[in-house]
C-alpha positions in Angstrom: 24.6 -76.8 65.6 26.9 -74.1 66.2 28.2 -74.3 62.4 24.5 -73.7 61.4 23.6 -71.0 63.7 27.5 -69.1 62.6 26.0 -70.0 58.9 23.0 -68.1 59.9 24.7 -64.9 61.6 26.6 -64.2 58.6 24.1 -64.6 56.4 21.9 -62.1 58.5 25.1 -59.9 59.0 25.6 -59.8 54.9 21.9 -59.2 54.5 22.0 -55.9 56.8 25.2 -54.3 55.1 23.7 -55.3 51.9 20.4 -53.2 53.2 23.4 -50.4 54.7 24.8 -50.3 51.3 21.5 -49.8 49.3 20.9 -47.1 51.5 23.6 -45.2 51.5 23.9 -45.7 47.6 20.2 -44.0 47.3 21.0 -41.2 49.9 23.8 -40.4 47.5 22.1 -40.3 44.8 19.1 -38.2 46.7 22.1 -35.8 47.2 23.5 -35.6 43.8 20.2 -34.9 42.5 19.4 -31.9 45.1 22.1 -30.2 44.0 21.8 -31.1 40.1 18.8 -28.7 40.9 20.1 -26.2 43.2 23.1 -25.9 40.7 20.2 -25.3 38.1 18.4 -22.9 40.2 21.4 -20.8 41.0 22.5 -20.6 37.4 18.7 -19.5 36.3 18.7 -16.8 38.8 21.7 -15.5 37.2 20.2 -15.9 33.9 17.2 -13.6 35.1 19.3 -11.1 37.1 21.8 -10.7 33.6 18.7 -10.1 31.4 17.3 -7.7 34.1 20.2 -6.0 34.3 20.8 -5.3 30.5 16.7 -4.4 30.0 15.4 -7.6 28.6 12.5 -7.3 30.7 11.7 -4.2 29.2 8.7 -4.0 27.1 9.3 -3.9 23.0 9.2 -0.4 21.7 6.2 -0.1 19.8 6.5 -0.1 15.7 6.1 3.7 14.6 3.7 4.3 12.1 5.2 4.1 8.4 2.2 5.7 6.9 -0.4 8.6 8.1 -4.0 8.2 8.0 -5.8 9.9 9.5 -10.0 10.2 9.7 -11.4 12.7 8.0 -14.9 14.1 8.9 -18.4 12.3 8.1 -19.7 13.9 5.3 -22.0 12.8 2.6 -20.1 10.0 0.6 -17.8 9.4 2.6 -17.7 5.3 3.1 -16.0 3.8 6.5 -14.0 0.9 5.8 -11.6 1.7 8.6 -8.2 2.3 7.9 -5.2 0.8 5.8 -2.5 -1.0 8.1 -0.3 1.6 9.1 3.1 -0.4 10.0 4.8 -3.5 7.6 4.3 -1.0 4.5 5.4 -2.6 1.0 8.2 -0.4 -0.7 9.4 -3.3 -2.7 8.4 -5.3 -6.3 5.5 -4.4 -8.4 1.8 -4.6 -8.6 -1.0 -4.8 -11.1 -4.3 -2.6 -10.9 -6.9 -4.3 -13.4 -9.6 -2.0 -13.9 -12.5 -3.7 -15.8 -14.5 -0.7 -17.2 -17.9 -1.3 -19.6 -16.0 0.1 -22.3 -12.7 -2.2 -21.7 -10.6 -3.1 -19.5 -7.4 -0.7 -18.3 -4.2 -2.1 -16.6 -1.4 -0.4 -14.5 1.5 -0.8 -13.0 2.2 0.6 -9.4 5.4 1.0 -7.6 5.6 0.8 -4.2 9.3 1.9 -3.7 7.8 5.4 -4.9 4.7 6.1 -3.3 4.2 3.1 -0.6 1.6 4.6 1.1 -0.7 5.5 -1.9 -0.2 2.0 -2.9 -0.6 0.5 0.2 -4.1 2.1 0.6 -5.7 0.9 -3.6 -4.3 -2.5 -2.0 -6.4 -2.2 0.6 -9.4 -0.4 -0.5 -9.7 -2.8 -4.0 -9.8 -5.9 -1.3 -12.4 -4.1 0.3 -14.1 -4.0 -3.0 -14.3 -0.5 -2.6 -14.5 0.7 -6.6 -16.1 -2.1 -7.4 -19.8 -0.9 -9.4 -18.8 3.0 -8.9 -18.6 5.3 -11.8 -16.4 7.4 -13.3 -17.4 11.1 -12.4 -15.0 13.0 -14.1 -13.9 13.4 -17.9 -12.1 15.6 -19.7 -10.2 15.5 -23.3 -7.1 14.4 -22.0 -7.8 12.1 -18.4 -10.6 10.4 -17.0 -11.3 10.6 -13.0 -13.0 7.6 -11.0 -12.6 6.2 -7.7 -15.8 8.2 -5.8 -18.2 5.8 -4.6 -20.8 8.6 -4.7 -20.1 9.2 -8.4 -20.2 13.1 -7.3 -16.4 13.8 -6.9 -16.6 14.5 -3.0 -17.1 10.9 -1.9 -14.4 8.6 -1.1 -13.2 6.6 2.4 -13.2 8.1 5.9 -9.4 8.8 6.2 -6.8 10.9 4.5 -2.9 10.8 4.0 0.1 12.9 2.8 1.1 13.1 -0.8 3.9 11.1 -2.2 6.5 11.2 -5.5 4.9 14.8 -6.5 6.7 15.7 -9.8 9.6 18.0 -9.2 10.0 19.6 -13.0 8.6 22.9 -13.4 6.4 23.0 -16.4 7.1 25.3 -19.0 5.4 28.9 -19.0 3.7 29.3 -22.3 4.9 32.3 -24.2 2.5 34.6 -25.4 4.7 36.0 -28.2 5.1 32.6 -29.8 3.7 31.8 -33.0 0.1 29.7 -32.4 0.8 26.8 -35.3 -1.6 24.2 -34.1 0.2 21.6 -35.9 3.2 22.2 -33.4 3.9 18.9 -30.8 5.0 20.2 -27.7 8.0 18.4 -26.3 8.2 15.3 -24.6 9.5 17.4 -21.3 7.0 19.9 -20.9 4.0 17.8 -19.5 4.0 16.8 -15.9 1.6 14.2 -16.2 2.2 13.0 -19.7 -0.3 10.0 -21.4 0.4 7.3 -19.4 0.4 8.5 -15.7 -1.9 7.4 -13.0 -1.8 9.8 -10.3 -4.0 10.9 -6.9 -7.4 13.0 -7.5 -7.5 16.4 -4.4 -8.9 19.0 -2.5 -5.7 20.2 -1.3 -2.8 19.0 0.1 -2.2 16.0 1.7 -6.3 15.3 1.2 -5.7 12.1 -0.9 -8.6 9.3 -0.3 -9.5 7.0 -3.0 -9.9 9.2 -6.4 -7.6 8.6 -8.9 -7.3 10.0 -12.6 -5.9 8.4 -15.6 -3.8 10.6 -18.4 -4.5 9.3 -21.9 -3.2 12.7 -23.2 -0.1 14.9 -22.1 -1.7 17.2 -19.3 -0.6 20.3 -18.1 -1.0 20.4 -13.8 0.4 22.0 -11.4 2.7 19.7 -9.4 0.2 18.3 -7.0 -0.8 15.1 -7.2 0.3 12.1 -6.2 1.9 9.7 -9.4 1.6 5.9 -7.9 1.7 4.5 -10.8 1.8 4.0 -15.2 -1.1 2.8 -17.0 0.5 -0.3 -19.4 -2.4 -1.6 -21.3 -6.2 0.2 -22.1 -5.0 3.5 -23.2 -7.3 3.8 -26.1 -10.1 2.1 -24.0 -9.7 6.0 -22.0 -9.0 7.6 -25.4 -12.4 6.6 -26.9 -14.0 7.5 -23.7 -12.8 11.3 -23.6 -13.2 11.2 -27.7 -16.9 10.1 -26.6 -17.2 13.8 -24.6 -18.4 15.0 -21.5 -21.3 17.3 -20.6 -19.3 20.2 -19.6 -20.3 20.6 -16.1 -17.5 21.5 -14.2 -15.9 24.0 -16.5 -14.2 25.8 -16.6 -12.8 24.6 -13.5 -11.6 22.2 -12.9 -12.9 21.3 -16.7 -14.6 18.9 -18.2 -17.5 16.7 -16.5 -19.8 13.7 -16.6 -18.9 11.6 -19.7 -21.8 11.5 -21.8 -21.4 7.9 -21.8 -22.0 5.9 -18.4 -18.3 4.9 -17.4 -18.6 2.2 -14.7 -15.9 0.0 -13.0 -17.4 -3.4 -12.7 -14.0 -4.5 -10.6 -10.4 -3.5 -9.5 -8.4 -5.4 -8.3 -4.4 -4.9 -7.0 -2.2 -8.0 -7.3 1.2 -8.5 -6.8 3.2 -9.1 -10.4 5.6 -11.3 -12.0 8.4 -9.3 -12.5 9.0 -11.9 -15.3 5.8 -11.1 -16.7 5.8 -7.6 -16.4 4.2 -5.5 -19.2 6.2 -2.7 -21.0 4.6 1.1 -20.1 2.7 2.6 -22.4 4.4 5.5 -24.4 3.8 9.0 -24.4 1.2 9.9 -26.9 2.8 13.5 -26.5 4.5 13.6 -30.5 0.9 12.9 -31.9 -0.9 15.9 -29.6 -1.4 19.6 -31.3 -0.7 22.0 -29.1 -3.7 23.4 -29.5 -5.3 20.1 -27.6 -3.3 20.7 -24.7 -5.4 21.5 -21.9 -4.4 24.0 -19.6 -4.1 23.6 -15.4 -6.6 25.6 -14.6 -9.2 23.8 -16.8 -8.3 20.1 -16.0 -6.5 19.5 -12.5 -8.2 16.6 -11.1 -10.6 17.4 -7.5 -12.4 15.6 -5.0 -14.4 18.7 -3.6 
């Protein structure tokens, strides 16, 4: 009897320090744990306090505006489409404006590292299908002017911006003692805006909107327009349209006027462009001009009155 009941105390007494043991094991391991997190507490207060401390916290300092537009007054033809994004602006590659005109169709080749903003904005007015079914308001012998939703030349979107990559060479002053020989070519140099050059349409500085003219003959202007770009295929698509006339409304300034044949876009569209793919510009037609042809800048600078 007093075997079994020793038997029986030790295994009680080995049953309660095996319960001892389990608890203390657990209360160490409550322990570690509690200060596993405290440790991770502490150090993410730190964390905060440093990134206080050297102005994390601080909000991010807005993104200036790369390119000003601004809204210009309601006024008859004047289309709201809102604005072009102003921040993020494209100065890089190439893009393609496909004009698809009645008469043919009339490519270019923009470049945004030259006038960003102009190009930014016929990016976002073409996806806007702003031109698309507008005419051409605007002819002379030597460029044709479109982009006017109103087909009067004083329409165009609700904002305005600054002019970009104006031409810098002075045009030559004609000299009245030269001899007239009609069969003379000027030189190469002396047009600003020779055959070839898409530039900005207006009514004063820093007014540009949506018009556009394109130079299918070296053009004598003053230096005020916007070039955004060089036409590279369609140039006698715009030659048989100035050959075709105009009805002389707007001369003598700022020359020309309505082509006698309807000129309408059907579509433009801006697209980004293979450089692989890209086409060559289209050459000066300046060796094959008479002098005599060559309009002057008071009778042919593009407007959008």
């Amino acid at each position: 009897m007093a075997s079994s009941k020793t038997r029986q105390r030790a295994l009680a007494r080995a049953k309660t320090e095996r319960q001892i043991a389990r608890r203390a094991a657990a209360a160490r391991r409550r322990r570690q744990w509690q200060a596993g997190i405290g440790s991770a507490v502490v150090l993410a207060l730190l964390v905060v306090v440093v990134i206080w401390k050297t102005g994390g916290f601080s909000p991010a300092p807005a993104k200036a505006d790369e390119c000003a537009y601004t809204s210009a007054d309601a006024a008859t033809g004047l289309v709201d489409v809102g604005k072009p994004p102003s921040r993020d602006i494209v100065k890089n590659g190439v893009k393609t404006m496909t004009i698809t005109l009645g008469q043919g169709k009339v490519t270019a080749k923009l470049d945004p590292s030259k006038a960003p903003c102009t190009v930014n904005s016929y990016t976002y007015l073409a996806g806007k299908k702003f031109f698309d079914n507008t005419t051409c308001h605007r002819a002379t012998d030597s460029l044709l002017q479109c982009g006017d939703p109103s087909g009067t030349g004083s329409g165009g979107p609700q904002y305005r911006f600054p002019d970009e990559n104006l031409p810098t060479a002075a045009a030559p002053s004609a000299d009245p003692s030269a001899s007239a020989d009609p069969s003379a070519a000027p030189p190469a140099s002396s047009a600003l805006y020779p055959a070839g050059t898409l530039a900005m349409a207006n009514s004063g500085a820093n007014t540009n909107g949506s018009q556009f003219f394109l130079v299918f003959k070296d053009v004598q202007l003053p230096p005020n327009f916007t070039i955004f770009g060089t036409i590279t295929g369609g140039l006698d698509v715009l030659t048989k349209i100035g050959a075709a006339g105009n009805d002389g409304s707007l001369d003598p300034s700022p020359g020309g006027g309505k082509p006698k044949e309807e000129v309408k876009i059907s579509s433009l569209t801006v697209t980004d462009t293979d450089p692989a793919a890209e086409p060559e510009p289209v050459p000066s037609t300046s060796a094959s001009v008479p002098a005599s042809a060559a309009p002057s800048a008071a009778s042919s600078a593009p407007s959008n009155s």
